[in-house]
ROVO-166237 format. One record per residue (C-alpha): residue number from 1; x, y, z. Coordinates in steps of 0.05 Angstrom, whole numbers. Example, Ala and Ser with C-alpha at 12.3 -4.5 7.8 and 13.67 -1.06 7.14 Angstrom:
% ROVO-166237
1 | 246 | -90 | 156 .
2 | 273 | -21 | 143 .
//
This chain:
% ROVO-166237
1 | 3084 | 1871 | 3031 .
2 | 3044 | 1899 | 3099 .
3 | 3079 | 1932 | 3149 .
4 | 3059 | 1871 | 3202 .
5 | 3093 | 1830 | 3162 .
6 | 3153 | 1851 | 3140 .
7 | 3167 | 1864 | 3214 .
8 | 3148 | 1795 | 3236 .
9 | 3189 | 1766 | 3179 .
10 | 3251 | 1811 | 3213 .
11 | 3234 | 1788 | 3281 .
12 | 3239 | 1716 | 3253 .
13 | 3300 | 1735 | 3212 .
14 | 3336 | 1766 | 3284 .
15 | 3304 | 1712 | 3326 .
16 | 3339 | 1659 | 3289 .
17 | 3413 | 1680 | 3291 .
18 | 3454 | 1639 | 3328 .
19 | 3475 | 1708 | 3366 .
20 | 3445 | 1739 | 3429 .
21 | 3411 | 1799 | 3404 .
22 | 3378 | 1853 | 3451 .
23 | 3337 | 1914 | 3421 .
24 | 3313 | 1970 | 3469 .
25 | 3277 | 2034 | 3453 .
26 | 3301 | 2116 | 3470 .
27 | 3270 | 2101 | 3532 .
28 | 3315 | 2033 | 3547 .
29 | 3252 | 1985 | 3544 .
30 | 3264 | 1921 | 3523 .
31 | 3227 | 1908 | 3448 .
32 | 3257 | 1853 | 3424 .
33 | 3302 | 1794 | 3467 .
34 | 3321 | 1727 | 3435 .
35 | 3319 | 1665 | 3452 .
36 | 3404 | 1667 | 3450 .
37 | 3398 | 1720 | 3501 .
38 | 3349 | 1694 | 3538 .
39 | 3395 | 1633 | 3543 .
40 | 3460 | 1672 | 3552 .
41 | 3424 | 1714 | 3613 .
42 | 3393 | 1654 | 3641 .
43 | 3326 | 1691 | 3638 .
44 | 3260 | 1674 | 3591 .
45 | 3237 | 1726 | 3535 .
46 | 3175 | 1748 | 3568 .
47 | 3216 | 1774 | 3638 .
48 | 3250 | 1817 | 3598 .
49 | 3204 | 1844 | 3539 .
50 | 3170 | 1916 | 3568 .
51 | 3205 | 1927 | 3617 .
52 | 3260 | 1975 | 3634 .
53 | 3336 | 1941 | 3627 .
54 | 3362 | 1976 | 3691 .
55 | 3288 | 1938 | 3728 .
56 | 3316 | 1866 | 3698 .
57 | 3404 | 1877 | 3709 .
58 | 3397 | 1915 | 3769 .
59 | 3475 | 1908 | 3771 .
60 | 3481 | 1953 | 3713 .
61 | 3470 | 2025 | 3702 .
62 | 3476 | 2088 | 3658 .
63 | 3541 | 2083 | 3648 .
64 | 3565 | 2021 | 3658 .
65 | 3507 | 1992 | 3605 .
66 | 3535 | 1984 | 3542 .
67 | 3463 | 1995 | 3503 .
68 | 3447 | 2059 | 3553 .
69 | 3507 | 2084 | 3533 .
70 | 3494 | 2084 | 3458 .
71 | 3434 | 2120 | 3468 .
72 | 3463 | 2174 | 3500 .
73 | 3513 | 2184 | 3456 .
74 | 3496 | 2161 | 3390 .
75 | 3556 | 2130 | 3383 .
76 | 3572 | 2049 | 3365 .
77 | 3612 | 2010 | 3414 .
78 | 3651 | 1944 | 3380 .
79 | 3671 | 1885 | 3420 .
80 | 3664 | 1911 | 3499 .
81 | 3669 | 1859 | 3542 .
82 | 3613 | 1872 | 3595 .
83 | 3598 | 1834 | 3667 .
84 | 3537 | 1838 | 3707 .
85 | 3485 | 1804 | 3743 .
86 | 3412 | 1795 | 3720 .
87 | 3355 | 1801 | 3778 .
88 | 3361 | 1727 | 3796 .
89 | 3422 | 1734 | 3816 .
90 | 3464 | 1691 | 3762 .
91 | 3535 | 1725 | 3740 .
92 | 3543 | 1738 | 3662 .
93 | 3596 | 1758 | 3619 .
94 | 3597 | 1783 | 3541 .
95 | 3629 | 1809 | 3491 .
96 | 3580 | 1858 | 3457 .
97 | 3580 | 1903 | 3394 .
98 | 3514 | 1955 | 3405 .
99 | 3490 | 1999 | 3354 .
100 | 3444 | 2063 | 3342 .
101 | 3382 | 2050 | 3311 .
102 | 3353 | 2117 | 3276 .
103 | 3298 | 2134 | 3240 .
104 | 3324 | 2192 | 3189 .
105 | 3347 | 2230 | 3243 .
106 | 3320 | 2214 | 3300 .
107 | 3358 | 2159 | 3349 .
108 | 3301 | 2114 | 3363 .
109 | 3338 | 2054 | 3404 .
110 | 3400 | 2006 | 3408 .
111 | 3409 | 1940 | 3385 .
112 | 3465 | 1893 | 3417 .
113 | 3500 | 1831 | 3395 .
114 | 3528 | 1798 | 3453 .
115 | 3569 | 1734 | 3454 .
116 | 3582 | 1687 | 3505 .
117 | 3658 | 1687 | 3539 .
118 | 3636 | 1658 | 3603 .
119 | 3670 | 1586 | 3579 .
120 | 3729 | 1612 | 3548 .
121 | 3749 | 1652 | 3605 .
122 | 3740 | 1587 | 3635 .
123 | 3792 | 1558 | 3593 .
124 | 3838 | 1613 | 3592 .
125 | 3836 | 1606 | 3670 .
126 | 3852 | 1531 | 3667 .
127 | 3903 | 1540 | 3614 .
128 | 3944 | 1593 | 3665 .
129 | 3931 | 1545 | 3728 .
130 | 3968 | 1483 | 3679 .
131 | 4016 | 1536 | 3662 .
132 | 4031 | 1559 | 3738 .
133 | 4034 | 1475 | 3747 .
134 | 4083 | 1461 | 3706 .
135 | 4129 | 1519 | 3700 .
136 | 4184 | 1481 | 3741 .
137 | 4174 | 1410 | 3718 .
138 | 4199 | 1369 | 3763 .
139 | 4206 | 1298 | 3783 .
140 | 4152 | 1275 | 3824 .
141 | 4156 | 1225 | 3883 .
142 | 4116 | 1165 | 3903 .
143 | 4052 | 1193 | 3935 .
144 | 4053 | 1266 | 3917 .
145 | 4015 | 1298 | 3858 .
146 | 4053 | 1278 | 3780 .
147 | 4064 | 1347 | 3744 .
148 | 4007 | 1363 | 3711 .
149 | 3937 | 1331 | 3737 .
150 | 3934 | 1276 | 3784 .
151 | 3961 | 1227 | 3834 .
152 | 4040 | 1201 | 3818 .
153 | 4026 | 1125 | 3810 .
154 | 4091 | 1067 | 3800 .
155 | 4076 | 997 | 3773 .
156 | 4092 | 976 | 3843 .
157 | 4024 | 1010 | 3855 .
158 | 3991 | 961 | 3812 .
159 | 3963 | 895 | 3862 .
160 | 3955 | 839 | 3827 .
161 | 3971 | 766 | 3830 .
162 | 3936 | 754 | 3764 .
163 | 3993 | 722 | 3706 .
164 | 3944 | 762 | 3653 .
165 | 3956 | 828 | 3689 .
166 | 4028 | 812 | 3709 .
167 | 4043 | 793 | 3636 .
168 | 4014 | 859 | 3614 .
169 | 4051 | 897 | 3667 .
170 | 4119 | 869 | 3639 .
171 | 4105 | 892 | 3571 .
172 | 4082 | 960 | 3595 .
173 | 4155 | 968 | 3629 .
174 | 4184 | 948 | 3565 .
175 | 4141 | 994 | 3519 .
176 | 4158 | 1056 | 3575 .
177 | 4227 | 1054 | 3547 .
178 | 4204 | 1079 | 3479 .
179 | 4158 | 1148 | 3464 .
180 | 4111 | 1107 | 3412 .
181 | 4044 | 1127 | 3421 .
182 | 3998 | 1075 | 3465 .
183 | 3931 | 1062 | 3458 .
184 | 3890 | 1028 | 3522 .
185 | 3827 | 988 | 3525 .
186 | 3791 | 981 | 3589 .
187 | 3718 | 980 | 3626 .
188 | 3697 | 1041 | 3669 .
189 | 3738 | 1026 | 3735 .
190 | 3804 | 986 | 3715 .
191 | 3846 | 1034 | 3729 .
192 | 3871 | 1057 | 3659 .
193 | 3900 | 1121 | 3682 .
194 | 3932 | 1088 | 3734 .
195 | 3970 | 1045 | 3678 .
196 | 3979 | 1109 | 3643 .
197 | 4014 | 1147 | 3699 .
198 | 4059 | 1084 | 3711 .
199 | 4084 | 1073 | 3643 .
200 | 4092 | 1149 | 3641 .
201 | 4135 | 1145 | 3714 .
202 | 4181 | 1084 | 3680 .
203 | 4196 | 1119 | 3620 .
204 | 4255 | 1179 | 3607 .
205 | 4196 | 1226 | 3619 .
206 | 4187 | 1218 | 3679 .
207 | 4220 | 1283 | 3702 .
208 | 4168 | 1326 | 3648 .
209 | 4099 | 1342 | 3645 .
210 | 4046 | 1289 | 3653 .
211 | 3983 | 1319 | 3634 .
212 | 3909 | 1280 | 3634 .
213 | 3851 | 1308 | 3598 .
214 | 3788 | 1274 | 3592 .
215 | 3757 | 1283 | 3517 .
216 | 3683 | 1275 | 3536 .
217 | 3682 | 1327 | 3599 .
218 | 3689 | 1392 | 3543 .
219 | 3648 | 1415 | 3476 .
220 | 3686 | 1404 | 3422 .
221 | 3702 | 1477 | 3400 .
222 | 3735 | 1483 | 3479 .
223 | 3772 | 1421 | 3477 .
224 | 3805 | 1444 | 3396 .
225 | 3824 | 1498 | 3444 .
226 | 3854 | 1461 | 3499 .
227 | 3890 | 1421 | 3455 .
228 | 3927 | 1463 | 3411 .
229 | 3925 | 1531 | 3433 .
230 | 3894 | 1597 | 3406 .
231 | 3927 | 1664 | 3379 .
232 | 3909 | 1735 | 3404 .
233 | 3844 | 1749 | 3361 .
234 | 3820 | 1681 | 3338 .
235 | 3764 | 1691 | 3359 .
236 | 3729 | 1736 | 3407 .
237 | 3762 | 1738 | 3477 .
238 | 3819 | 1697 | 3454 .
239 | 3886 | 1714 | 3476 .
240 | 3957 | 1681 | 3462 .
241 | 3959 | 1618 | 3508 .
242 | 3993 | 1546 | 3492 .
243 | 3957 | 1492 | 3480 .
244 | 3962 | 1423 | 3517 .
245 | 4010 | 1394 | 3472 .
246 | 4053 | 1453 | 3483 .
247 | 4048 | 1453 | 3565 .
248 | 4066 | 1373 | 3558 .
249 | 4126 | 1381 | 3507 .
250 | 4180 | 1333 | 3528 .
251 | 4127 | 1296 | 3570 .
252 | 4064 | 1251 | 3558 .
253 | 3994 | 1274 | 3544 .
254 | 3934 | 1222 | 3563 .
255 | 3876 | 1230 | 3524 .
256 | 3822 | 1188 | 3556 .
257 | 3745 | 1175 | 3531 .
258 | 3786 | 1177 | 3461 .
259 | 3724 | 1166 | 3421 .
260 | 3689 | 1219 | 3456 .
261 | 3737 | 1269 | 3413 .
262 | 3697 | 1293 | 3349 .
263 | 3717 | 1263 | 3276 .
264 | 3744 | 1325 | 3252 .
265 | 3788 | 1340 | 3305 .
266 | 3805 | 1264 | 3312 .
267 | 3843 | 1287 | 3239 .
268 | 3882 | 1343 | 3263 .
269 | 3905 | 1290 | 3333 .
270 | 3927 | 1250 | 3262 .
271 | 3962 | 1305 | 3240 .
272 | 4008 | 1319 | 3298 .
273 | 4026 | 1243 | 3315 .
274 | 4036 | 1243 | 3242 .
275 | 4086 | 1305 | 3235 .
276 | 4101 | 1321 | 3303 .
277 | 4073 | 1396 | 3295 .
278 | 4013 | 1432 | 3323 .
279 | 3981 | 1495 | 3294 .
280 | 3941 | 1535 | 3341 .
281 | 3876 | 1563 | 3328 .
282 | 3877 | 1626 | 3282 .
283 | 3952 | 1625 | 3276 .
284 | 3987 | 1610 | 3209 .
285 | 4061 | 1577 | 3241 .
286 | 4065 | 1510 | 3255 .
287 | 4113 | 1483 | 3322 .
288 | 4136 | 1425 | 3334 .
289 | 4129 | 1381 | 3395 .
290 | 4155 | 1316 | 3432 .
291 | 4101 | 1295 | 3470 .
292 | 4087 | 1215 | 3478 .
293 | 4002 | 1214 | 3465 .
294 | 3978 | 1160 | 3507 .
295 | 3897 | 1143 | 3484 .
296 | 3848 | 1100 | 3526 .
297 | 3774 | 1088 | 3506 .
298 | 3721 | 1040 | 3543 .
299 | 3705 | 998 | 3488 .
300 | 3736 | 952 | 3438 .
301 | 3777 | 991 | 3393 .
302 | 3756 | 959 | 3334 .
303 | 3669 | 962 | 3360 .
304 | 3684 | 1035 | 3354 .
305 | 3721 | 1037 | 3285 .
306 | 3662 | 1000 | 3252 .
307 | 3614 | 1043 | 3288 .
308 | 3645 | 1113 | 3266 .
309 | 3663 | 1134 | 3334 .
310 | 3730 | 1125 | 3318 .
311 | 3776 | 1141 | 3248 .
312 | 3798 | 1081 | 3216 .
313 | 3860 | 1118 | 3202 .
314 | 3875 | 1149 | 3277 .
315 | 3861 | 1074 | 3302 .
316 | 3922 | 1051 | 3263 .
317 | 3972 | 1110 | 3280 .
318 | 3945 | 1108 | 3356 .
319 | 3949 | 1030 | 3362 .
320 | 4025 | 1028 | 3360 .
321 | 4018 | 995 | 3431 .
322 | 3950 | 967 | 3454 .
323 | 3935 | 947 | 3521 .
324 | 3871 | 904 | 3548 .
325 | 3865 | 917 | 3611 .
326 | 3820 | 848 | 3643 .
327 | 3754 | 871 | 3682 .
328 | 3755 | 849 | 3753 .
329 | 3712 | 800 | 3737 .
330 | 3770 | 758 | 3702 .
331 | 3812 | 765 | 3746 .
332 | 3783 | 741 | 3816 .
333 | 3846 | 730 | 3852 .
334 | 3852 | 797 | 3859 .
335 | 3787 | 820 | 3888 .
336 | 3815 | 796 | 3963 .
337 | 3883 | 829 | 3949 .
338 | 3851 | 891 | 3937 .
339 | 3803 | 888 | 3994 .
340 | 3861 | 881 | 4040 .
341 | 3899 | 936 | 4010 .
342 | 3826 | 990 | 4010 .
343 | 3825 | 961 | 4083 .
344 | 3898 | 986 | 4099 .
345 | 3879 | 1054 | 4061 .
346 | 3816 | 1073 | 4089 .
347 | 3833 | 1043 | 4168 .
348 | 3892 | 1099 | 4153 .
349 | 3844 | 1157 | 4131 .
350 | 3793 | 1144 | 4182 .
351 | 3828 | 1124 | 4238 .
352 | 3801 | 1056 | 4252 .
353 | 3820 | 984 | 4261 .
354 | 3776 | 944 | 4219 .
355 | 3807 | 879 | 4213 .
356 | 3772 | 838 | 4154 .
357 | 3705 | 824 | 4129 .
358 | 3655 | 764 | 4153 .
359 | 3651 | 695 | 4107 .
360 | 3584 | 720 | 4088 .
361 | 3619 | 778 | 4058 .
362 | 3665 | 740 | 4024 .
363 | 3634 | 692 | 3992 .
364 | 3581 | 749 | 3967 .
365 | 3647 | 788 | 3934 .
366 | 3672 | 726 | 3904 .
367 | 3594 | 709 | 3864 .
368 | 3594 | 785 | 3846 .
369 | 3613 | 814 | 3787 .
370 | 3635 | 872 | 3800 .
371 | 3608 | 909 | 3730 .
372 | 3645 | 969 | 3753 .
373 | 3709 | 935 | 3769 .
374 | 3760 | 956 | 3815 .
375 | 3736 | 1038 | 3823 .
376 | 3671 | 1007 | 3849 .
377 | 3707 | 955 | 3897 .
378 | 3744 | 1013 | 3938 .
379 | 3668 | 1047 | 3939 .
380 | 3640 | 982 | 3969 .
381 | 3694 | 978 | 4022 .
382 | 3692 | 1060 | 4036 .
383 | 3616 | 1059 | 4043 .
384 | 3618 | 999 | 4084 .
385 | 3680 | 1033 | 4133 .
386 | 3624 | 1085 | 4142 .
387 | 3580 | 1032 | 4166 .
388 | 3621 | 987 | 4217 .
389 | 3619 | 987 | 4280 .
390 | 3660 | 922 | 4305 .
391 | 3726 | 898 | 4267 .
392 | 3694 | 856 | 4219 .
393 | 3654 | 893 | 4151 .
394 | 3591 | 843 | 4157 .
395 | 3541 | 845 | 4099 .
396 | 3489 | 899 | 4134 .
397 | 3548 | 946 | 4122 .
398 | 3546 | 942 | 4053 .
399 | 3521 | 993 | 4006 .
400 | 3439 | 978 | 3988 .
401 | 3451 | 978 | 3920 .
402 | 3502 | 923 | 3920 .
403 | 3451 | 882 | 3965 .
404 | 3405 | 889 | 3915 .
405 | 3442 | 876 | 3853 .
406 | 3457 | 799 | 3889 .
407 | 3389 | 797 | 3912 .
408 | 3376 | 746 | 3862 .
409 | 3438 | 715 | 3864 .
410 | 3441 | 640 | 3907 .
411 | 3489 | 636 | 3949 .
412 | 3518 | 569 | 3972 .
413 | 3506 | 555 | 4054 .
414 | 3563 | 574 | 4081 .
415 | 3602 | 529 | 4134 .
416 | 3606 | 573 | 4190 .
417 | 3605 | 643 | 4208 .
418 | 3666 | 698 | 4211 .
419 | 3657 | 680 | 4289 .
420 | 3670 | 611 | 4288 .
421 | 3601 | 596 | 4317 .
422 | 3579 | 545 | 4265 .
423 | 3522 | 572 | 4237 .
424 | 3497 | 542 | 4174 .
425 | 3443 | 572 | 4134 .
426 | 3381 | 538 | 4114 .
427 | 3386 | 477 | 4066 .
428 | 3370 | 498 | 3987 .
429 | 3395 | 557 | 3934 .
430 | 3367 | 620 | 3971 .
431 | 3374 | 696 | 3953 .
432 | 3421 | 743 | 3980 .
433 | 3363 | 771 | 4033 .
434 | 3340 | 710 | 4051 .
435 | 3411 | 674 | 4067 .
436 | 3424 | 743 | 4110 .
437 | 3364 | 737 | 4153 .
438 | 3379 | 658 | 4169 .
439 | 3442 | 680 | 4182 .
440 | 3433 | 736 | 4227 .
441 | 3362 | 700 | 4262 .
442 | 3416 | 640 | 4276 .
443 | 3468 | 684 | 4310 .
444 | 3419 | 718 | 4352 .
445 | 3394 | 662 | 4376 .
446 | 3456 | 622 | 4391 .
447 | 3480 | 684 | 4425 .
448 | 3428 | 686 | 4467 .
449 | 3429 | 619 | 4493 .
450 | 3510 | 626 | 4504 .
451 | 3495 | 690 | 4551 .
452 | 3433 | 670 | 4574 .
453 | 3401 | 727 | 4548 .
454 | 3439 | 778 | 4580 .
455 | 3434 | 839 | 4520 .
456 | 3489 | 877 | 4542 .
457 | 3534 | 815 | 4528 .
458 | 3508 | 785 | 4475 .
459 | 3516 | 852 | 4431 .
460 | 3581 | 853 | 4448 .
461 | 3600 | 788 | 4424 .
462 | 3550 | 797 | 4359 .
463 | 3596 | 872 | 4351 .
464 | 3533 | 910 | 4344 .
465 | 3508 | 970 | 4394 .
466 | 3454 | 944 | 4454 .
467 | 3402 | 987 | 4421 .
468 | 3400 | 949 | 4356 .
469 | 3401 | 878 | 4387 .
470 | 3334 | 899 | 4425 .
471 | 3307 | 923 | 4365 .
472 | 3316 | 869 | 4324 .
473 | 3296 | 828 | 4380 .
474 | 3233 | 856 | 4395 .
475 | 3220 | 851 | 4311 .
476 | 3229 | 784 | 4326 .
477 | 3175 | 772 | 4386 .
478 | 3131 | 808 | 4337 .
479 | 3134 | 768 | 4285 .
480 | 3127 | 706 | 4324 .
481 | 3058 | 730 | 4351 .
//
């Protein structure tokens, strides 16, 4: 075989290991970089390739440069960890094994294998702040943080005058005096966790660990991890550090975005409701723990069984207790309830005294969906508290993208304004925009006529500044020309 090839057959061989690999000549030019290491140093190939290493990690030198090193001394160097900073200023950090590379005799360059421990340092780091958090469980009280992650929430917390939601309410008070494992169904913005904490606060537990951990925000590899520990030596950069299940033993663990948790380590979940034991990575003893697994996924339990997303066999052990938590949607009562209460919450945090919202409001909240249910509800009322400037949240306060979602929604004409002014819109099913601008036109213009055009006044009474009533005034004379 010719030379050219064999050595672009061992650049393909080295360029396709799932390792970063780094070659550099006696000098310490850069000969061969791939793509892994590219990645890992959050630089491209061709910024590195020719050029002197100390030019491209200026943070590095003689010394302190693992592959310098080994060609000064000849010597191999296994498993270093090694931190520095590449020329664009982005922080790295590796574990890296670097070799001679000889010719006979003669040292001729290094070659370095360098993983990435960047992410589990990460975990390591949250693993000793959950450690640090729950080292003296204790009880917590109405309003303060629950041990673990999170806000404390009660079942008092819970508004609702909806029977649906006060039926399921009852049962979750009954199922918080048992530690079966409970599995929750809900839309984005129900407030599962919220059910989770309170069932967690009813129950014998409530004085241990509650810990949360969302199963889509981690790869799986780092969430195996999370869950069930690792021993010193696992892998590289592990250490000996406990698991979730471990740091919430005698408590309750909330897995949430269930089906976001990977098939094979959906088995070993199995496993531990099964025997009660965990096993962490690279160890060969199994402990045992009393932890109460609460599950919640956003859709139907069984959609995601006959999809795959979920094991037909986890679905049976989790579903011991199933709650369905009701969208907003179906459950209208409590969309003015809630208003009231975000009104009370965010009048406290930003020092105000809004009082209510118009009619026009109103009946706007009661035609709207609300497709991300209660979470999106506080947002509306928060953006619009931003907004206000009188007592009442009118409809220009609301977010745009709310406005536009009803803008081809009818609304019916309304009887008479928040103000009591009698102001009906014009006759026939009209869109969100259009029912706003007879709306506001009308108030302007009855206003007016009440003050007898005196500005100053009439923004007053319309609870909007001076500026903005000449604006829209003069918009108005322009239109009209």
């Amino acid at each position: 075989m010719p030379m050219s090839e064999t050595v672009e057959m061992l650049q393909a061989i080295l360029g396709a290991i799932d390792e970063g690999i780094h070659v550099v000549d006696a000098n310490g030019i850069s000969i061969f970089y791939n793509h892994v290491a590219a990645k890992l140093d959050g630089l491209t190939p061709e910024e590195v390739l020719g050029k002197p290493l100390l030019e491209v990690f200026p943070s590095l030198d003689r010394h302190s440069s693992t592959l310098l090193t080994v060609i000064a001394n000849g010597e191999p160097i296994f498993n270093k960890p090694q931190a520095y900073t590449n020329w664009r200023g982005v922080r790295v950090e590796t574990i890296n094994t670097t070799l001679p590379v000889r010719v006979g005799k003669r040292l001729v360059g290094a070659v370095e294998v360098a993983k990435d421990i960047g992410k589990l340092k990460e975990l390591s780091e949250k693993l000793l702040d959950l450690q640090a958090k729950i080292s003296k469980p204790k009880k917590a009280k109405r309003g303060q943080k629950a041990v673990g992650d999170g806000l404390s929430f009660h079942f008092a917390d819970i508004l609702t005058a909806n029977d649906r939601m006060m039926q399921l309410i009852d049962r979750a008070r009954r199922a918080a005096r048992t530690s079966s494992p409970v599995l929750i169904y809900g839309e984005t913005g129900t407030g599962k966790e919220l059910f989770v904490q309170s069932i967690h606060q009813a129950s014998a537990r409530s004085s241990q660990p509650f810990i949360a951990q969302n199963c889509a925000a981690l790869p799986a590899t780092l969430l195996e991890s999370l869950l069930f520990g690792t021993v010193k030596g696992s892998f590289t950069g592990a250490d000996d550090r406990p698991g979730l299940f471990e740091l919430a033993d005698g408590g309750t663990l909330f897995l949430d975005e269930l089906n976001s948790m990977p098939l094979d380590l959906q088995a070993k979940l199995l496993r531990v409701l099964q025997d009660g034991e965990i096993r962490r990575i690279g160890s060969s003893h199994s402990t045992r723990v009393d932890v109460r697994v609460i599950a919640a996924v956003n859709e139907p339990p069984l959609a995601l069984v006959s999809k795959g997303a979920m094991r037909t066999d986890l679905y049976y052990r989790i579903n011991v207790v199933s709650f369905e938590l009701p969208p907003l949607r179906d459950r209208r009562e409590d969309v003015f309830l809630l208003v009231r209460h975000f009104l009370e919450k965010y009048n406290q945090k930003f020092q105000m005294r809004v009082q209510g919202i118009s009619d026009e409001v109103s009946a706007l909240f009661s035609r709207y969906d609300w497709p991300g249910n209660v979470r999106e509800l506080e947002h509306v009322i928060e953006a619009a508290m931003n907004m206000v400037e009188g007592d009442l949240i009118e409809a220009e306060h609301l977010p745009l993208h709310l406005l536009d979602r009803m803008s081809g929604i009818a609304l019916f004409p309304a009887e008479k304004s928040s103000r009591g002014m009698g102001l009906v819109p014009k006759t026939g099913q009209l869109s969100l925009p259009e029912v706003l601008r007879d709306v506001e036109e009308q108030m302007i213009e009855q206003v007016m006529r009440e003050t007898e055009g005196n500005i100053l006044r009439a923004a007053k009474l319309l609870g909007i500044p001076r500026q903005t009533l000449q604006y829209k005034l003069s918009q108005r004379s322009g239109a009209n020309r």
